[in-house]
SEVEX-500308 format. One line per field, with one value per residue (C-alpha): x, z, y. Coordinates in Angstrom, 2 decimals. Layout:
<fidos>
px c(X / ...)
pz c(Z / ...)
py c(Y / ...)
</fidos>
This chain:
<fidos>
px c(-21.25 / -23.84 / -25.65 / -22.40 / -22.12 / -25.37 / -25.22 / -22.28 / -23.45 / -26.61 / -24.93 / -22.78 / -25.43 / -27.30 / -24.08 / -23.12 / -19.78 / -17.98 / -20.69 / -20.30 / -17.45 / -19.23 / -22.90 / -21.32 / -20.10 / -23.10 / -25.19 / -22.94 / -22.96 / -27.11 / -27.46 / -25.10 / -27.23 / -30.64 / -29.63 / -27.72 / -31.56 / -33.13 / -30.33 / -31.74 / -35.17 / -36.52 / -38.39 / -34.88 / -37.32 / -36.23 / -34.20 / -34.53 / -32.28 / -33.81 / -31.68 / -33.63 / -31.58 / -32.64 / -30.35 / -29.19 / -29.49 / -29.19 / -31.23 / -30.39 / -32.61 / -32.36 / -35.55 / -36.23 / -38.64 / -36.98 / -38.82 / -35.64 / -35.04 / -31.66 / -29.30 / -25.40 / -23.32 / -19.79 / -17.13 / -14.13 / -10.89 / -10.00 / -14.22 / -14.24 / -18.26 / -20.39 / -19.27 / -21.56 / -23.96 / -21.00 / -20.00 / -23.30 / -23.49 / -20.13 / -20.75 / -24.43 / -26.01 / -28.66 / -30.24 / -33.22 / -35.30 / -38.83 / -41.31 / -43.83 / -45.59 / -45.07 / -42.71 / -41.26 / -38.66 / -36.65 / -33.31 / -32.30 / -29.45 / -29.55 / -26.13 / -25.59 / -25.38 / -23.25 / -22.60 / -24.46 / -25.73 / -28.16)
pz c(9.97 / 8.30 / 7.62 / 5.80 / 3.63 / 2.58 / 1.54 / -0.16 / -2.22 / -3.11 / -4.35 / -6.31 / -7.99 / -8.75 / -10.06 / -7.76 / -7.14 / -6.36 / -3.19 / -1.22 / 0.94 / 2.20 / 1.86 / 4.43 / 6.72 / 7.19 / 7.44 / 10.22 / 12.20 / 11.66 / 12.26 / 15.53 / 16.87 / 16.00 / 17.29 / 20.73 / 20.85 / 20.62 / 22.96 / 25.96 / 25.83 / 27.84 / 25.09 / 22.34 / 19.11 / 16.10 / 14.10 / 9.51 / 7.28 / 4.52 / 1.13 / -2.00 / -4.90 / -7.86 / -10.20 / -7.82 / -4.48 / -2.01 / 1.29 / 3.80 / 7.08 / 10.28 / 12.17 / 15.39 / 18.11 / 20.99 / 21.39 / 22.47 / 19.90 / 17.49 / 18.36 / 17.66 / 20.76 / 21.12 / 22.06 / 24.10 / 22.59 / 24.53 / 24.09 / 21.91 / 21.20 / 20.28 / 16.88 / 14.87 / 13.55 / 13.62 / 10.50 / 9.14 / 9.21 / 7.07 / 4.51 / 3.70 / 2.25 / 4.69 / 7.39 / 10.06 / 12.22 / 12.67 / 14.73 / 12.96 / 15.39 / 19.52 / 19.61 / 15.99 / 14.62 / 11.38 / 11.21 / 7.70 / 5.36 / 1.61 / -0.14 / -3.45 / -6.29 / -8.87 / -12.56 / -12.16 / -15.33 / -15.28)
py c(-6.50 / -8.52 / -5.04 / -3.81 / -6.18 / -6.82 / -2.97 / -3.04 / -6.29 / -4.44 / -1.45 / -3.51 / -5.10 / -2.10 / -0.48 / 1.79 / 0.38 / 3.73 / 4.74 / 1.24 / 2.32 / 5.41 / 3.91 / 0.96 / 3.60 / 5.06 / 1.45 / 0.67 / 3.95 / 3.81 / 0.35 / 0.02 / 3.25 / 0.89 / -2.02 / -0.54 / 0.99 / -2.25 / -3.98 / -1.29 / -2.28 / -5.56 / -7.14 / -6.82 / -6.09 / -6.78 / -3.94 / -3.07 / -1.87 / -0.18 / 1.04 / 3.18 / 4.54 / 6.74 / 8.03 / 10.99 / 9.64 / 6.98 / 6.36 / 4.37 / 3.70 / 1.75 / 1.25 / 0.56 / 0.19 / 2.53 / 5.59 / 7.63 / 10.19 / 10.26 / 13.20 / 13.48 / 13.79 / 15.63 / 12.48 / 13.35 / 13.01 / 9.48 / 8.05 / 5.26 / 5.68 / 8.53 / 9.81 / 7.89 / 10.70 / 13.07 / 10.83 / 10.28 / 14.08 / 14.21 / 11.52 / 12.42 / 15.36 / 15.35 / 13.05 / 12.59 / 10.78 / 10.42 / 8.50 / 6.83 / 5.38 / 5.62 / 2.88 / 2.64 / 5.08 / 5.74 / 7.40 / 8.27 / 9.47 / 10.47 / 10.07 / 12.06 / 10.16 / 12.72 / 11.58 / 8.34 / 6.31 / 3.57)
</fidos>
């Protein structure tokens, strides 16, 4: 939650008012995937949101220190969990993950940011 809104205020200030709803989506599906990483592992490192905006996109990142790689997975009808990157895949225009290091990783989305002036 505290990830959420600390998007949405940024994107406020930086004028991009009319992304926050989606941008916070996609903070909390990446974030809750980063930190339910982080939860698994014995020492509980630390998790990052990271946000960059030009004038015709958006990224968002969550990084964390599990080395398990990011992959969508196909929920059952009556699951609760397991959609998240099924709608990070809808609301972006394109997303990954990549290890940086053997025990630090980065999944990312880039949101469009169409008609935009700043």
């Amino acid at each position: 939650a505290c990830a959420r809104l600390h998007a949405v205020n940024v994107l406020h200030e930086w004028g991009l008012r009319d992304h926050a709803d989606d941008a916070a989506l996609v903070v909390s599906e990446l974030m809750t995937n980063a930190l339910n990483a982080s939860v698994a592992m014995d020492t509980r490192p630390p998790i990052t949101l990271g946000l960059r905006a030009s004038r015709e996109r958006l990224i968002i990142e969550a990084w964390d220190h599990s080395p398990l790689d990011a992959a969508p997975s196909s929920a059952g009808n009556d699951e609760e969990n397991g959609r998240g990157l099924v709608i990070v895949t809808a609301l972006s225009k394109r997303w990954g993950s990549e290890h940086v290091a053997p025990n630090l990783k980065v999944i990312w989305a880039e949101l469009e940011i169409p008609g935009t002036r700043r």
